[in-house]
C-alpha positions, -999 to 999 in steps of 0.1 A, spaced: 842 717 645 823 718 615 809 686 598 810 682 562 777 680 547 769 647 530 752 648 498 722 634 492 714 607 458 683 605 443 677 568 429 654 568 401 641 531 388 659 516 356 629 527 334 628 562 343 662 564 340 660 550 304 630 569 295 652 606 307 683 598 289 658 595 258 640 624 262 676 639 267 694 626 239 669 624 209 641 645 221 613 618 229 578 626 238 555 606 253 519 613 241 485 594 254 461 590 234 429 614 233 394 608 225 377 626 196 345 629 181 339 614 146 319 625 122 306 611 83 293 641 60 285 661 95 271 639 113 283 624 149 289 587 156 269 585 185 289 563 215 267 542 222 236 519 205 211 541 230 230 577 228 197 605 229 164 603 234 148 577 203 112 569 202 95 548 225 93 517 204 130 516 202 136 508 166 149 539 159 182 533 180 213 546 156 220 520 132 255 523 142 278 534 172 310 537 186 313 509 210 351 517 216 361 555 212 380 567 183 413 583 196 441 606 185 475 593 192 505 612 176 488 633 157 465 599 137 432 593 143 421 558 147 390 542 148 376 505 156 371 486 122 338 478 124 326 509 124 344 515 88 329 478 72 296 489 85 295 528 73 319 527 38 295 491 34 334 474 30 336 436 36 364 426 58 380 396 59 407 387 83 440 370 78 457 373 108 479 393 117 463 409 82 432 424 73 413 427 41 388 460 34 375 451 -2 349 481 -14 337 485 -48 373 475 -69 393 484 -40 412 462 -18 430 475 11 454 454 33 465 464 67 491 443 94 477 450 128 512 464 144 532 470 107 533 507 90 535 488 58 500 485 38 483 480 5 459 497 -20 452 471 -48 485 454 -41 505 486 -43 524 492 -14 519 519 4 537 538 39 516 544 64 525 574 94 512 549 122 503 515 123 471 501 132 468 481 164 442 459 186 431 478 216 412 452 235 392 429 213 392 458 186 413 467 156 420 502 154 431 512 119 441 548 108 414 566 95 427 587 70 444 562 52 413 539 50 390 570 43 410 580 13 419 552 3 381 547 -8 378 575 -26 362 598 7 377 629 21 391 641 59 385 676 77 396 682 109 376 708 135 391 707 170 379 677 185 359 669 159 371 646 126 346 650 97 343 621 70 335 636 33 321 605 17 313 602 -21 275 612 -33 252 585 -42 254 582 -83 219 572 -98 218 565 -140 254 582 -136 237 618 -124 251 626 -86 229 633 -64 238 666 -39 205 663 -17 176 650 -6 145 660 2 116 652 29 79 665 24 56 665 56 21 672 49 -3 680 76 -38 694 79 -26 731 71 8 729 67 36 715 43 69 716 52 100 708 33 130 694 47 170 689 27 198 669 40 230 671 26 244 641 41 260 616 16 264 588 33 226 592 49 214 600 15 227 569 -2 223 548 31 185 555 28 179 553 -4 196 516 -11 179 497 19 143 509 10 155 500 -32 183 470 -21 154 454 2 116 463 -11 92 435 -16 77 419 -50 55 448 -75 22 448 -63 -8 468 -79 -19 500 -70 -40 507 -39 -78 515 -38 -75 537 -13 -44 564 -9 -36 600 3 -18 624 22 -47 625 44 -62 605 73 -95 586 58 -105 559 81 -137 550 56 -123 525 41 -109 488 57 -74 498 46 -60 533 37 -26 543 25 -13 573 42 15 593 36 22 625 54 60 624 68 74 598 35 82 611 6 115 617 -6 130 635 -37 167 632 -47 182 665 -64 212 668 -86 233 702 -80 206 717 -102 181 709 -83 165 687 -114 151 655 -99 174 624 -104 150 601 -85 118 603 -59 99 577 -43 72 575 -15 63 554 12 26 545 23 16 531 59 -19 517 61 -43 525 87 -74 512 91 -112 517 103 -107 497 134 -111 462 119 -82 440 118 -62 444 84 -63 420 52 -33 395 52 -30 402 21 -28 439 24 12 450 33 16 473 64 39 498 42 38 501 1 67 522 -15 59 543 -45 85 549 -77 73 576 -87 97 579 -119 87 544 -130 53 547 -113 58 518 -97 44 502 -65 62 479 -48 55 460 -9 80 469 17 89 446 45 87 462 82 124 454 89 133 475 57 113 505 68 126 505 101 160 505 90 158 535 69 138 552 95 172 544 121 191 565 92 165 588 90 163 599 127 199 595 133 204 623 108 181 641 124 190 636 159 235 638 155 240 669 135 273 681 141 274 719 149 290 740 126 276 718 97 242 720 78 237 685 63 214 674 85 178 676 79 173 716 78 133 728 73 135 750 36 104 761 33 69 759 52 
């Protein structure tokens, strides 16, 4: 006698059971979220305030990093606020649940959770809503990016920032220039970098020192004759407009000595206007900041793009 097979029930857990009749009945997907690499004007956000190889004395270290990943969720990218106050130079100011990104004449709100925001107190729709992953706020990137005036390209992995040229006497500026004068060589470096460009350029002019006179004693070459030389071989920087006319240039002297301790009075770096022929005293902490945008430019070129510094001629 034959017995009748029993059939056998699979018992899924309330949740999965939910989550199938979902996917079922209005086509759901469920997509994590994926890491990408940013980038502003070409070059990389490192992850971390170490990322590469700096210098020995350490004060070279990226001015800025990703300390929480930027990720793509649903087709957004989004990216931890700080990194945007910091870069775009917006203020923030929180409100919770709200958040305030003031930039030039712009005002941005954003509800951490809501897809409802604000550009100068015109509402506006967003795709996704910002969120707090962690301790962090992650806000959309693309909204914020264009919202202040800045551009979006996508490669891959890779999301590219196009940020706004710096704007001197009302001339743009499309590139600068870096001179290094050795012995028996001069070579000339460009970057195209916006956001390096105009980075560099305000903390040495935002944060020099009171005029001073000019020095005795200044060159592109090493003289140790004198108690205090100014040398320049790696500083000085010219600012091009998109026909290559010069819309600004200055240059920055380190002194070096004979061996004998130097003068109090006598500055460690002196910055040169040279369209006002100016000279003006530079505090360390300045130098070393432009320096950090300096080698990070040098050191997180993005492949595929050319606005880091590139040698031109030599």
């Amino acid at each position: 006698m034959k017995r009748p097979l029993k059939r056998k029930t699979l018992l899924l857990p309330p949740f999965y059971v939910l989550l199938l009749s979902l996917t079922l009945l209005f086509g759901l997907t469920v997509q994590a979220a994926q890491t990408v690499d940013l980038a502003f004007d070409g070059i990389r956000i490192p992850v971390s305030p170490s990322a590469g190889t700096p210098p020995a004395d350490g004060a070279t270290y990226p001015p800025f990093y990703l300390d929480v990943a930027a990720e793509m969720s649903n087709n957004r990218t989004f990216v931890p606020l700080r990194l945007v106050s910091e870069l775009l130079g917006a203020e923030v100011e929180w409100q919770s649940p709200n958040v305030l990104l003031t930039y030039d004449e712009i005002t941005v709100k954003l509800t951490m959770g809501s897809k409802q925001a604000s550009k100068n107190q015109t509402t506006v729709k967003l795709d996704a809503a910002p969120y707090v992953k962690g301790d962090r706020a992650m806000v959309p990137i693309r909204f914020i990016a264009e919202s202040f005036n800045c551009k979006v390209d996508y490669a891959k992995k890779l999301v590219n920032i196009k940020t706004a040229p710096l704007v001197i006497d009302n001339k743009q500026v499309a590139k600068m220039t870096r001179t290094s004068t050795g012995l028996e060589y001069i070579d000339i470096y460009e970057m195209k970098a916006n956001l390096f460009v105009k980075n560099m350029y305000q903390t040495i002019f935002n944060q020099h020192g009171p005029e001073v006179d000019e020095p005795e004693y200044y060159g592109v070459h090493v003289n140790l004759d004198p108690l205090v030389y100014y040398w320049n071989g790696n500083d000085d920087y010219t600012l091009l407009d998109a026909n290559d006319k010069v819309v600004g240039k200055f240059v920055i002297y380190e002194a070096i000595g004979n061996g004998l301790p130097r003068p109090e009075d006598c500055p460690k770096y002196l910055l040169y206007d040279a369209l006002t022929k100016k000279w003006y005293s530079l505090p360390e902490a300045t130098y070393a900041l432009m320096q950090r945008w300096n080698w990070t430019a040098t050191r997180y070129g993005a492949a595929g793009y050319d606005n880091a510094w590139q040698l031109v001629e030599q």
